[in-house]
Structures are given as structure tokens and as C-alpha cells.
N, CA, C and O atoms as a CHARMM CRD file, in Angstrom:
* protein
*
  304
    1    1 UNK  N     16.19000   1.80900   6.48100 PROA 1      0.00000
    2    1 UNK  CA    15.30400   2.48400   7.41800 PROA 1      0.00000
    3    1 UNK  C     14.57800   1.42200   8.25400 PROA 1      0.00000
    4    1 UNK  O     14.28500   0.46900   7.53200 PROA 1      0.00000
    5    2 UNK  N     14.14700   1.23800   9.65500 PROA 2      0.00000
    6    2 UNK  CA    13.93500   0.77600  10.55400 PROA 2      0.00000
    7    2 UNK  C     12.33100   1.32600  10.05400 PROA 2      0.00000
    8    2 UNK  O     11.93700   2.38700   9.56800 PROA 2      0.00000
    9    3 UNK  N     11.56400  -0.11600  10.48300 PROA 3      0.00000
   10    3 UNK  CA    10.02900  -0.20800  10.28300 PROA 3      0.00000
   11    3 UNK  C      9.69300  -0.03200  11.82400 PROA 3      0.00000
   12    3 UNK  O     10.46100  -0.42700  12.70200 PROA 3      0.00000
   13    4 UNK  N      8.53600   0.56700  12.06900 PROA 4      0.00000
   14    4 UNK  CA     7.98100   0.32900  13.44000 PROA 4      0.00000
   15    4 UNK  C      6.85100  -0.84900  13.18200 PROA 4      0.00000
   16    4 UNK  O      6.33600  -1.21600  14.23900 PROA 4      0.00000
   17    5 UNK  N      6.48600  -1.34200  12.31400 PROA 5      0.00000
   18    5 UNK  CA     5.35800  -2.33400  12.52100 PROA 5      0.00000
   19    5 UNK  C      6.50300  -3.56300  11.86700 PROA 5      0.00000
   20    5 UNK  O      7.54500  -3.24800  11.29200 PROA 5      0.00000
   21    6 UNK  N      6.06200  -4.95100  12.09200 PROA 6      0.00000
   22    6 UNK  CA     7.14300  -6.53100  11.91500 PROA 6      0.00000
   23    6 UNK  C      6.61300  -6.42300  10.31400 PROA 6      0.00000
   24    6 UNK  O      5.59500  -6.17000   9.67100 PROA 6      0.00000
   25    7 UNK  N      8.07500  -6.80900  10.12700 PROA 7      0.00000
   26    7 UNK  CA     7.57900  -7.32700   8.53200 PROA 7      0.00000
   27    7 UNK  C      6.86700  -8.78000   8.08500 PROA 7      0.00000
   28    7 UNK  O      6.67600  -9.10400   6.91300 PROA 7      0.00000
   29    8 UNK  N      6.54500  -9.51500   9.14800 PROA 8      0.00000
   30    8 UNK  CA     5.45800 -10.66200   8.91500 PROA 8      0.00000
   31    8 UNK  C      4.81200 -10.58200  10.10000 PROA 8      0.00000
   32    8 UNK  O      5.26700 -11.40900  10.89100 PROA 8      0.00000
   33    9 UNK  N      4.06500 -10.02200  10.48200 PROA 9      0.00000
   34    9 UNK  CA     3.08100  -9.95100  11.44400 PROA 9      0.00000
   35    9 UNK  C      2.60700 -11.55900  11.88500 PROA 9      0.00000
   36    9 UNK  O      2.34800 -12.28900  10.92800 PROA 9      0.00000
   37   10 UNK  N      2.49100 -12.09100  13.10800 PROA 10     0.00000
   38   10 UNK  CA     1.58300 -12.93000  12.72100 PROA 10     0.00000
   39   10 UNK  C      0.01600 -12.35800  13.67600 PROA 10     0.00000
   40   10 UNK  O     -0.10400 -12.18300  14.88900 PROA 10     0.00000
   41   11 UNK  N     -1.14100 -12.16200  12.42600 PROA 11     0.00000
   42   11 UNK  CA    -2.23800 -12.02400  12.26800 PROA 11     0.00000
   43   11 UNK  C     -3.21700 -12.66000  13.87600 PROA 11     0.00000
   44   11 UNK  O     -4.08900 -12.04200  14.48600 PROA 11     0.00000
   45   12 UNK  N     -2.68200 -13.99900  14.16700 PROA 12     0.00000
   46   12 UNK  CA    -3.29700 -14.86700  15.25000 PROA 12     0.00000
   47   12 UNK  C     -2.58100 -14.52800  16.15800 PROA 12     0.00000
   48   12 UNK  O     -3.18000 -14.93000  17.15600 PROA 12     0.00000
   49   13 UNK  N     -1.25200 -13.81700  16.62700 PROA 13     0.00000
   50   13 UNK  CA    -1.07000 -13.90900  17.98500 PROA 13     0.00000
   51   13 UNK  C     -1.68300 -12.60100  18.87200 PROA 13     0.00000
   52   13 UNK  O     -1.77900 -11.44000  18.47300 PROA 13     0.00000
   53   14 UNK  N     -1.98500 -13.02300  19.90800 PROA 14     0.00000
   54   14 UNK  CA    -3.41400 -12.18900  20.49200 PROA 14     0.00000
   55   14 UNK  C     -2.30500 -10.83100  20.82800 PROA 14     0.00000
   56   14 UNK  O     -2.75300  -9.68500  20.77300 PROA 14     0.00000
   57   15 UNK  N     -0.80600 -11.08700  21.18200 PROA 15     0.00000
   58   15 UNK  CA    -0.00400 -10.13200  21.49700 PROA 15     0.00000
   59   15 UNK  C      0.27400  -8.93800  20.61300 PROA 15     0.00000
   60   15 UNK  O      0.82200  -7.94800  21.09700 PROA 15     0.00000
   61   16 UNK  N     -0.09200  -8.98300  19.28400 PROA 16     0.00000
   62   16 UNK  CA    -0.09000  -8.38900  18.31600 PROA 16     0.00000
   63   16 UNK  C     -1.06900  -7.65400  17.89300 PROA 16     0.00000
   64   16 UNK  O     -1.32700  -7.53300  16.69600 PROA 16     0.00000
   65   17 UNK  N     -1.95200  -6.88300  19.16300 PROA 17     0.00000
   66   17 UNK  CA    -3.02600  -6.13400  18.30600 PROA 17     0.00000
   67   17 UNK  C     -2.77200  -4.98800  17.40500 PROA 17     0.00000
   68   17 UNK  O     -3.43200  -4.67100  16.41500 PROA 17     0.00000
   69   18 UNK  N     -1.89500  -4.50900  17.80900 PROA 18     0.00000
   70   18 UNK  CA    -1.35000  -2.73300  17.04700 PROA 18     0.00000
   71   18 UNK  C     -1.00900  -3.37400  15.54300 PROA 18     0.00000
   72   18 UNK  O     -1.16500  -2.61500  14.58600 PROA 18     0.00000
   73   19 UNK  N     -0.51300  -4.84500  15.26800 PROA 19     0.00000
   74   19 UNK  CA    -0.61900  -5.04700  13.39800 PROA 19     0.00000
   75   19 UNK  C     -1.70900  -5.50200  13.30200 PROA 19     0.00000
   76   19 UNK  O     -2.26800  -5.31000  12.22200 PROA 19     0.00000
   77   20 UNK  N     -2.19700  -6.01300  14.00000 PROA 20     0.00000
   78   20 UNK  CA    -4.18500  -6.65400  14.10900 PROA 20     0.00000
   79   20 UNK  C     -4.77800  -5.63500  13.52000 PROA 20     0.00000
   80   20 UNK  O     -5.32400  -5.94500  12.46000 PROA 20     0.00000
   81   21 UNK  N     -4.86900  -4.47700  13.84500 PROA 21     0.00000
   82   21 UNK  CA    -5.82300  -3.14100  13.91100 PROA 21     0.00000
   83   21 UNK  C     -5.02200  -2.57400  12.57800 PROA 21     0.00000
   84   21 UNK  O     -5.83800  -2.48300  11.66100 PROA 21     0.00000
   85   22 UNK  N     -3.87600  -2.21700  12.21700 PROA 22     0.00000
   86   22 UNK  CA    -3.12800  -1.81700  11.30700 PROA 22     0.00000
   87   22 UNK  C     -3.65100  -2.40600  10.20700 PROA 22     0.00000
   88   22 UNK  O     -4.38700  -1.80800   9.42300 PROA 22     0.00000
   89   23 UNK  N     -3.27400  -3.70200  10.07600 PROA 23     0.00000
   90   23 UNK  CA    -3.78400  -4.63700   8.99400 PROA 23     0.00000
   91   23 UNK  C     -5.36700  -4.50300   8.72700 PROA 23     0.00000
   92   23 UNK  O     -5.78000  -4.28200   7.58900 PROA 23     0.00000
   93   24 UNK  N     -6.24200  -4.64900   9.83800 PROA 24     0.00000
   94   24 UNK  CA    -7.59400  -4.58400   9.43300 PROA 24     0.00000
   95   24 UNK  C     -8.01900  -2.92800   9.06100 PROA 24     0.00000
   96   24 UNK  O     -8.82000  -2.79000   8.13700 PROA 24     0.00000
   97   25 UNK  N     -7.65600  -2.04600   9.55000 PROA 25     0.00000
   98   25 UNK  CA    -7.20000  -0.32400   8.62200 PROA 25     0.00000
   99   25 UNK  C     -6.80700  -0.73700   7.40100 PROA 25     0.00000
  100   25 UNK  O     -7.70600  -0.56000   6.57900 PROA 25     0.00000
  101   26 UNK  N     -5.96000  -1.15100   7.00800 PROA 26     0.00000
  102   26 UNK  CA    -5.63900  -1.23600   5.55600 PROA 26     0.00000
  103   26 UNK  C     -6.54600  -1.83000   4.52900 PROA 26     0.00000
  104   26 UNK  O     -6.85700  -1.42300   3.40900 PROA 26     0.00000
  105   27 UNK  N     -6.85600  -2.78800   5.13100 PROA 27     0.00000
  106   27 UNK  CA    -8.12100  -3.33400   4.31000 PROA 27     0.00000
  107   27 UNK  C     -9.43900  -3.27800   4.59000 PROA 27     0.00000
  108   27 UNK  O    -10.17900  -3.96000   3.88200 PROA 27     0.00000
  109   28 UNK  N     -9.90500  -2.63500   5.44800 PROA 28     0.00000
  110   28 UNK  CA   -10.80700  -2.14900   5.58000 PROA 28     0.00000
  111   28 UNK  C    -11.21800  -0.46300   6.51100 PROA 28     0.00000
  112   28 UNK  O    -11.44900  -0.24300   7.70000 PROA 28     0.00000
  113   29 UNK  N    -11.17600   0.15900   5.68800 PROA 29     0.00000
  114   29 UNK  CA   -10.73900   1.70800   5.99000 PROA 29     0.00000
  115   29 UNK  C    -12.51200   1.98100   6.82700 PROA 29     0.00000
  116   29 UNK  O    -12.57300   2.95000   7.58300 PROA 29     0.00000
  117   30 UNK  N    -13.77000   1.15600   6.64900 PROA 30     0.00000
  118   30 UNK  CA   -14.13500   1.97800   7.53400 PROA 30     0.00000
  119   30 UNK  C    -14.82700   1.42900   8.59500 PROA 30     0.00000
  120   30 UNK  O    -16.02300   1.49700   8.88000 PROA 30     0.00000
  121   31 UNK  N    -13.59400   0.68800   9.32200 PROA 31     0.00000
  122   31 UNK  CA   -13.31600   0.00100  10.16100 PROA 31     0.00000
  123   31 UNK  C    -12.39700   1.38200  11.59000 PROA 31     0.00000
  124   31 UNK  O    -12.22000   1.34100  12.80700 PROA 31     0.00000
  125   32 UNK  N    -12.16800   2.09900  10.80900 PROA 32     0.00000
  126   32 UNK  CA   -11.14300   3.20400  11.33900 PROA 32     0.00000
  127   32 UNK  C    -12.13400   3.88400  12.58700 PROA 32     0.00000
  128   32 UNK  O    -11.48500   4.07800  13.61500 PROA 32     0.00000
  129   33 UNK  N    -13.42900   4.23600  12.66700 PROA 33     0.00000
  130   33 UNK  CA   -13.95100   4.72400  13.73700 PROA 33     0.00000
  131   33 UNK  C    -14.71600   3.90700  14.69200 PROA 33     0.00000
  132   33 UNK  O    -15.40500   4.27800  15.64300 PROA 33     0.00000
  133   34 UNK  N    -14.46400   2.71900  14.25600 PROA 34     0.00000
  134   34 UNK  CA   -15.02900   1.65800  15.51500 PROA 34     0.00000
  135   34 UNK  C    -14.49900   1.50700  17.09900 PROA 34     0.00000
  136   34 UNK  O    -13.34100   1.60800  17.50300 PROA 34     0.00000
  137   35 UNK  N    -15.38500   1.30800  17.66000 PROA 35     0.00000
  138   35 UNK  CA   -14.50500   1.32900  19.12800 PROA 35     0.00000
  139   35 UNK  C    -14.37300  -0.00800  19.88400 PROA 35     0.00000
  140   35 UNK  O    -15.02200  -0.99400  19.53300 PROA 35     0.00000
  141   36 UNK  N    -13.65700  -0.02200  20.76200 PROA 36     0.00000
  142   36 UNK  CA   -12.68900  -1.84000  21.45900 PROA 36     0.00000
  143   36 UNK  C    -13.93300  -2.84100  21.10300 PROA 36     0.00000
  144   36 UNK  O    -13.83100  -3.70100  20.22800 PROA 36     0.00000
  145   37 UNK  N    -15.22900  -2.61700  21.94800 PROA 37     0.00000
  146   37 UNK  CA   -15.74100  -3.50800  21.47600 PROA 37     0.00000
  147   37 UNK  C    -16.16700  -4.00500  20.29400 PROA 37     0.00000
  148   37 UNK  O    -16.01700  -5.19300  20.00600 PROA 37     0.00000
  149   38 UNK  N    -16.79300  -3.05200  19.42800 PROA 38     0.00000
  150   38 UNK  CA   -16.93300  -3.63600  18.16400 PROA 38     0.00000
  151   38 UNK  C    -15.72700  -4.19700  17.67900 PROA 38     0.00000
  152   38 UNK  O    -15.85900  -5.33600  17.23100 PROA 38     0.00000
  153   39 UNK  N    -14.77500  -3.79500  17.64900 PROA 39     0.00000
  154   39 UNK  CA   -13.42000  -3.98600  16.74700 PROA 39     0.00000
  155   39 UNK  C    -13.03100  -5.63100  17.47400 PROA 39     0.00000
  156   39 UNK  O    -12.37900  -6.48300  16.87000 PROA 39     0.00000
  157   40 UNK  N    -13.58100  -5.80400  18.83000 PROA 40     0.00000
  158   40 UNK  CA   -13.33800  -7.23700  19.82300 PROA 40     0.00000
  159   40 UNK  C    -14.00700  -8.28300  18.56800 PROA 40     0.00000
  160   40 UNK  O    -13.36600  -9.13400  17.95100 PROA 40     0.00000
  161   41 UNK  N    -15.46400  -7.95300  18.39400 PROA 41     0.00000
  162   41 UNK  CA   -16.21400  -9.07900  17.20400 PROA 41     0.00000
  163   41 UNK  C    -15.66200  -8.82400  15.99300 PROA 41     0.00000
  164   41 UNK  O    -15.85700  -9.83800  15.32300 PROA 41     0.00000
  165   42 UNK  N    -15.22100  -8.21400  15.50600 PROA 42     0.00000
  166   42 UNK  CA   -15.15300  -7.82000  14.32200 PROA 42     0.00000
  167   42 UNK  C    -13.36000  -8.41300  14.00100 PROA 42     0.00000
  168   42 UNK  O    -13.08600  -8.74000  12.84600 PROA 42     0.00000
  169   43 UNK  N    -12.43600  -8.48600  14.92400 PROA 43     0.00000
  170   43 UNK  CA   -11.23500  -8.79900  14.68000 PROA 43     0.00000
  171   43 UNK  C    -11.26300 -10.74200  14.68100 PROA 43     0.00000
  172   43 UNK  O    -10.68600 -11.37700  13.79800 PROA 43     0.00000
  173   44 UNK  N    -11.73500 -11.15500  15.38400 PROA 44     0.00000
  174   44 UNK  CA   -12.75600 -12.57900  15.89700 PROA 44     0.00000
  175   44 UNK  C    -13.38100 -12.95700  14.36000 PROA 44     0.00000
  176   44 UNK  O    -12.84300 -13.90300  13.78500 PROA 44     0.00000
  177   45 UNK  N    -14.26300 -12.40200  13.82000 PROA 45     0.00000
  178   45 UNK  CA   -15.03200 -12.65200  12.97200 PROA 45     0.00000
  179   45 UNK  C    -14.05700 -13.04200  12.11300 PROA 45     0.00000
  180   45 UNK  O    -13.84800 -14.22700  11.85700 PROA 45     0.00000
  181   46 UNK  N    -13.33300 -11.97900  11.56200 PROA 46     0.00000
  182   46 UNK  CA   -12.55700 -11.79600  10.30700 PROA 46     0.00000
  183   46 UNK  C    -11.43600 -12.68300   9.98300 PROA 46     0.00000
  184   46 UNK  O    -10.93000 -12.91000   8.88400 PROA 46     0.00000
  185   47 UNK  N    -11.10500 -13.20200  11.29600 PROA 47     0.00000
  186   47 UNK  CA   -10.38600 -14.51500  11.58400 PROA 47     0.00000
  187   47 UNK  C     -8.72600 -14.09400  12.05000 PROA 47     0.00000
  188   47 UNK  O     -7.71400 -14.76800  11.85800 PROA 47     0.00000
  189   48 UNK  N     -8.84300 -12.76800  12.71100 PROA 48     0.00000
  190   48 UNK  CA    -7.15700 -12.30500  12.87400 PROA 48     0.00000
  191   48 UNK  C     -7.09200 -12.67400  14.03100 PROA 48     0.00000
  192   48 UNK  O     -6.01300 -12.19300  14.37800 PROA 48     0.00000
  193   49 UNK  N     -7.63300 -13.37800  15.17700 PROA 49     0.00000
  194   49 UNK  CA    -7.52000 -14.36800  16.00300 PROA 49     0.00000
  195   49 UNK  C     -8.38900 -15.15500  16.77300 PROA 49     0.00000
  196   49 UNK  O     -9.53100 -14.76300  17.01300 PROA 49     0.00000
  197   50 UNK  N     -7.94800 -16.25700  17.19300 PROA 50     0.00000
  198   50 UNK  CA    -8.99900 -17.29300  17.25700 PROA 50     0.00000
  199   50 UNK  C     -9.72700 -17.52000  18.54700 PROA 50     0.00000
  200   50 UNK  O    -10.24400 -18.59500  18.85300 PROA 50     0.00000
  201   51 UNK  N     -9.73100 -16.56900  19.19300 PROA 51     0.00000
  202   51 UNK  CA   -10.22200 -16.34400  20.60600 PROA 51     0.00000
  203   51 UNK  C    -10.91900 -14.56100  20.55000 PROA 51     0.00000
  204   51 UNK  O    -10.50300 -13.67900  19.79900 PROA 51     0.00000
  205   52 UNK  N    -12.21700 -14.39900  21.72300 PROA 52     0.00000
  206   52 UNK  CA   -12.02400 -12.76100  21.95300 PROA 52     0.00000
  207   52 UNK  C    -11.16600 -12.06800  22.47000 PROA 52     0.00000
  208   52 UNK  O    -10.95000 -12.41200  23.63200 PROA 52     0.00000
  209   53 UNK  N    -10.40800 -11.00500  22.03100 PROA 53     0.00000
  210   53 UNK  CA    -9.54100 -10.32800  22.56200 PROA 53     0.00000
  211   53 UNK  C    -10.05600  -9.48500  23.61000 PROA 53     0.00000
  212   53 UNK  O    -11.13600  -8.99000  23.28600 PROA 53     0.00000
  213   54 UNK  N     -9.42000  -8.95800  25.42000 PROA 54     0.00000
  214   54 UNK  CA    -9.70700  -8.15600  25.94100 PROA 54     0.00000
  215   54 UNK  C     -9.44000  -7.17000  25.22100 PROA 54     0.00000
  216   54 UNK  O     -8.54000  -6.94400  24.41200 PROA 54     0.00000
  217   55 UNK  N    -11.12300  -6.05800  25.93600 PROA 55     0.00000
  218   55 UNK  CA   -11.19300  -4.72600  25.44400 PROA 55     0.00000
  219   55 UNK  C    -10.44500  -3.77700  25.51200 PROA 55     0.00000
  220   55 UNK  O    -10.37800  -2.75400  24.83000 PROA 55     0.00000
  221   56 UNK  N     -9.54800  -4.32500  26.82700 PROA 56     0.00000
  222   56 UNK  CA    -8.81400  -3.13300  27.03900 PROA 56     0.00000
  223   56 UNK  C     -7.11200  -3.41800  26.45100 PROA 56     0.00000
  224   56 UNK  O     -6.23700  -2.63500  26.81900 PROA 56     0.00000
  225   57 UNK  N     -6.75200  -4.65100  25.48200 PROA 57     0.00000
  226   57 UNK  CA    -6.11700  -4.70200  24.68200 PROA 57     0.00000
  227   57 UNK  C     -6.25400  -3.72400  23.83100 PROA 57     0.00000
  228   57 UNK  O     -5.68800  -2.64800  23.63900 PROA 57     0.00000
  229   58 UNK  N     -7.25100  -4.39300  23.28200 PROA 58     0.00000
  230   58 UNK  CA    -7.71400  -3.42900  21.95500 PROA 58     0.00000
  231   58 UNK  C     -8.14900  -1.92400  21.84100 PROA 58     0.00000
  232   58 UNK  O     -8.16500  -1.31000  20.77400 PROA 58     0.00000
  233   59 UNK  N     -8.56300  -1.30300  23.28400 PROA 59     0.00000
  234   59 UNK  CA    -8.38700  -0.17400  23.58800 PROA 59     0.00000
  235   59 UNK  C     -6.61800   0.48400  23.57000 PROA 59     0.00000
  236   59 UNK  O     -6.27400   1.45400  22.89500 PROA 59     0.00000
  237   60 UNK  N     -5.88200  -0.15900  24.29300 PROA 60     0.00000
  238   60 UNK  CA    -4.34700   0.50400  23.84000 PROA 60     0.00000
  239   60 UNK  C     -4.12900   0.43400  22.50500 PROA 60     0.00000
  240   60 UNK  O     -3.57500   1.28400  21.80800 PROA 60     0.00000
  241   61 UNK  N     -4.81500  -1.14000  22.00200 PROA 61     0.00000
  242   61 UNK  CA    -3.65300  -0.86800  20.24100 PROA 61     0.00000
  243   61 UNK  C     -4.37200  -0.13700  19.11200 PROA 61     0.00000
  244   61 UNK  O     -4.10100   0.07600  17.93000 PROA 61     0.00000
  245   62 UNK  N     -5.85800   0.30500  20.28700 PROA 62     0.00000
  246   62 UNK  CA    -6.79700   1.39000  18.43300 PROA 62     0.00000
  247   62 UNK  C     -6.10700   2.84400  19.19600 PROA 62     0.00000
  248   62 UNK  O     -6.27600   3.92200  18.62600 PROA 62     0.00000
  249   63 UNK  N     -5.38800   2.78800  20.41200 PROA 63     0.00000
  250   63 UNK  CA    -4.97100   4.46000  20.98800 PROA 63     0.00000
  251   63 UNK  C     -3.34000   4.64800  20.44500 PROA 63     0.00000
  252   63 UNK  O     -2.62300   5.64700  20.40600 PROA 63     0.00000
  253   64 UNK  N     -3.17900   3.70500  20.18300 PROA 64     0.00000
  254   64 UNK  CA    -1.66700   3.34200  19.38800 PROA 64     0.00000
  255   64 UNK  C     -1.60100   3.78000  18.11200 PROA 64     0.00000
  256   64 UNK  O     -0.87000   4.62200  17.59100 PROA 64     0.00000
  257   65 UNK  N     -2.81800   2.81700  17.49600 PROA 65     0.00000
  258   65 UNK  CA    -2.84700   2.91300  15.63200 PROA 65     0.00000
  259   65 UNK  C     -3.20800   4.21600  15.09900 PROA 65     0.00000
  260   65 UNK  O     -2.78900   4.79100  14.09400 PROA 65     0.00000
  261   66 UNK  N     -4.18800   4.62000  16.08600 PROA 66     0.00000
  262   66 UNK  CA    -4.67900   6.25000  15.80100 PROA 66     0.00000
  263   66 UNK  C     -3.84800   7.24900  16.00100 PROA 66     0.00000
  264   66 UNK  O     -4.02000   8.14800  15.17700 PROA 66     0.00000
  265   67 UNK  N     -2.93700   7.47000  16.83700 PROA 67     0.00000
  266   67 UNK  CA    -1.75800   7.72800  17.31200 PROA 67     0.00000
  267   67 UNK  C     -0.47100   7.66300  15.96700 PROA 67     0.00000
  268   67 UNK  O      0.30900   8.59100  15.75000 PROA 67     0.00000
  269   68 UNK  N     -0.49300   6.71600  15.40300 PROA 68     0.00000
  270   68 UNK  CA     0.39800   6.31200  14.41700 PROA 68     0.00000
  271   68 UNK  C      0.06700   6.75400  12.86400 PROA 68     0.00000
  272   68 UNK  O      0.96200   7.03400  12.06700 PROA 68     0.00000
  273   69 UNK  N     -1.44400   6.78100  12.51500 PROA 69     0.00000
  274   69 UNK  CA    -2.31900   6.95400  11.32600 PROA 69     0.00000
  275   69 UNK  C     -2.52200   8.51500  11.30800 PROA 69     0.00000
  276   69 UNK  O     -2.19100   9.27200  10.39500 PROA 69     0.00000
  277   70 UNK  N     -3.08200   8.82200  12.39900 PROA 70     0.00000
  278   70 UNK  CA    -3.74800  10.57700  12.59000 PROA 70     0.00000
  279   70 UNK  C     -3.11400  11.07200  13.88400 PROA 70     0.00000
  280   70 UNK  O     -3.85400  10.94900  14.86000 PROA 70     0.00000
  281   71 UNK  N     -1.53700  11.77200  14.19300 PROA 71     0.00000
  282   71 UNK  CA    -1.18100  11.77000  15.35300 PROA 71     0.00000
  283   71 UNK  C     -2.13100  13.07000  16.27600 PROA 71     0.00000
  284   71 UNK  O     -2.07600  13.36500  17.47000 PROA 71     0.00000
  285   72 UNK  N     -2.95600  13.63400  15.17700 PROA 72     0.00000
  286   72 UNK  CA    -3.68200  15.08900  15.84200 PROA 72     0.00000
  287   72 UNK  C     -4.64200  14.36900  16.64200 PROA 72     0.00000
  288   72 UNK  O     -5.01300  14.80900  17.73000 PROA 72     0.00000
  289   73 UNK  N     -5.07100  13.26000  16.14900 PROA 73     0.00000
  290   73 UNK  CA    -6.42600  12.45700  16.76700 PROA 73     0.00000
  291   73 UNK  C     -5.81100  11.71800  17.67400 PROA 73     0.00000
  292   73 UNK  O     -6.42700  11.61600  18.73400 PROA 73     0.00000
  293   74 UNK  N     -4.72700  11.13300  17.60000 PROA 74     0.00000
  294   74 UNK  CA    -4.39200  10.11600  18.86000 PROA 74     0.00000
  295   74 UNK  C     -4.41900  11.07200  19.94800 PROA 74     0.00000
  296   74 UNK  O     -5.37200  11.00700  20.72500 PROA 74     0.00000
  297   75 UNK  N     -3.36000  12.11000  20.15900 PROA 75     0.00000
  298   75 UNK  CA    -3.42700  13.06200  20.92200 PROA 75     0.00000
  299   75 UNK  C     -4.65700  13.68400  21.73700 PROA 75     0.00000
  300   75 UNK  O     -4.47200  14.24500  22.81600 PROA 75     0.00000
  301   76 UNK  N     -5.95900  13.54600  21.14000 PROA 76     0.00000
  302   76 UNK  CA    -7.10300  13.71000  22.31200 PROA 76     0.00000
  303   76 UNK  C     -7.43000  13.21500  22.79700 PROA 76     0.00000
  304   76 UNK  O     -8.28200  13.60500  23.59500 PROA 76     0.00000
């Protein structure tokens, strides 16, 4: 069966927010209703990459992950 997320993510590349956000969901579940900006310091902090990510990255890959996690919620 074909995965939609990489089976080694790498964590630091800024191109990779949708396993960025995935990964930080998994281990930290209540992380799940934060929005671009918080999730901008908070992905930074935690060390999943070494620069701030644009918001509006991280706006597509939390409209992605939510989308992927809760498809009733991505959908609004």
C-alpha cells in the first residue's frame, strides 16, 4: 500500500510542512487547534526547522493536515 506522508521525513526541510505539522500532531495532540502563527513559533521552538517558516506555508500544510486527520473539518 502506497503511504501519502515519506517514510523519513526530513523534520528541517522548510519544504516539508504537511510532515512538520503531522509529526508535531502526533506528539503533541494539543497542538491540533493552533493557528499559522502560533504553530510559525512553536514549529521554530521545537526545533523542526531552523529558520521561521512563512505563515502562509503553514497556513496550506495545517489546511492539508486537517483535511487529512478530520476530513469534515478540513472541508470548512
Amino acid at each position: 500500500m502506497d503511504s501519502f506522508y515519506l517514510i523519513n521525513p526530513n523534520p528541517r526541510d522548510p519544504d516539508d510542512v504537511l510532515s512538520m505539522l503531522c509529526d508535531l500532531y502526533s506528539r503533541r495532540p494539543e497542538t491540533r487547534d493552533l493557528v499559522a502563527w502560533e504553530l510559525q513559533h512553536i514549529l521554530w521552538s521545537l526545533g523542526y526547522t531552523d529558520e521561521l517558516l512563512d505563515e502562509s506555508e503553514i497556513a496550506a500544510g495545517l489546511k492539508a493536515a486537517r483535511a487529512t486527520s478530520d476530513p469534515d473539518k478540513g472541508a470548512a
